[in-house]
C-alpha positions in Angstrom: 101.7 134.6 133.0 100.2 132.6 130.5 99.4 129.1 129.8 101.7 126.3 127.7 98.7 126.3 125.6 98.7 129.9 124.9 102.8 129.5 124.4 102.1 126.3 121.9 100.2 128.8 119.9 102.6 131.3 119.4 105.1 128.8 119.0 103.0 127.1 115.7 102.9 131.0 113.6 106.8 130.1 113.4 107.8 126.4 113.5 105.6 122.9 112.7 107.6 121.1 115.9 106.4 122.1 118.9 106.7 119.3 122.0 105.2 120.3 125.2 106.3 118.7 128.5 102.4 119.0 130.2 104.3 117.6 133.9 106.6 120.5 133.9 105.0 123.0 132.1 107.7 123.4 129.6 108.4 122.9 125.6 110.7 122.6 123.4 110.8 124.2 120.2 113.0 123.6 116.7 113.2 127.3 115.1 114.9 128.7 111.8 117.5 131.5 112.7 115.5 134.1 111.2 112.8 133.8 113.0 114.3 132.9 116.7 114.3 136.7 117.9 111.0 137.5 117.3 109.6 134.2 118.9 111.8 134.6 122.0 110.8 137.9 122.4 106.9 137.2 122.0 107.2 134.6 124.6 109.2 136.6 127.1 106.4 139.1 126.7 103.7 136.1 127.7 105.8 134.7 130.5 108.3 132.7 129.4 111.9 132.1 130.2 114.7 130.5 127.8 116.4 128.0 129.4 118.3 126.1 126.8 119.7 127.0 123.1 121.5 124.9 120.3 122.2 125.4 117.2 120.6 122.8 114.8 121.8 123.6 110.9 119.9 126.9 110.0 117.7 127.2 113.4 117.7 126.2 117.2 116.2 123.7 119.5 115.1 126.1 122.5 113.3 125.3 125.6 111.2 127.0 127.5 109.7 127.5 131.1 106.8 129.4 132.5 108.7 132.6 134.8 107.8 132.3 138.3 
């Protein structure tokens, strides 16, 4: 698993807001449409899990938790 930092990074090649929750390990991302698959996907593949989605406009505010 990686870190929140590692997640923030991959998080900033596709959106400008990134917040990060350093208590719970978590953040929360605002996404265009185009580009939410490919993000999910690269941070499953680093350890993370989805665990909230809505539809904002054109995009999504997502959160995210390290998998245990």
């Amino acid at each position: 698993m990686k870190s929140v930092s590692t997640c923030t990074a991959v998080c900033e090649e596709f959106t400008n807001t990134v917040l990060v929750d350093g208590k719970h390990n978590s953040i929360i991302v605002n996404v265009d449409e185009e580009w939410f698959e490919i993000l999910n996907d690269r941070l499953k593949g680093i350890g993370f899990k989805l665990i909230h989605k809505s539809k904002i406009g054109q995009g999504y505010t997502c959160a995210y938790i390290p998998r245990i």
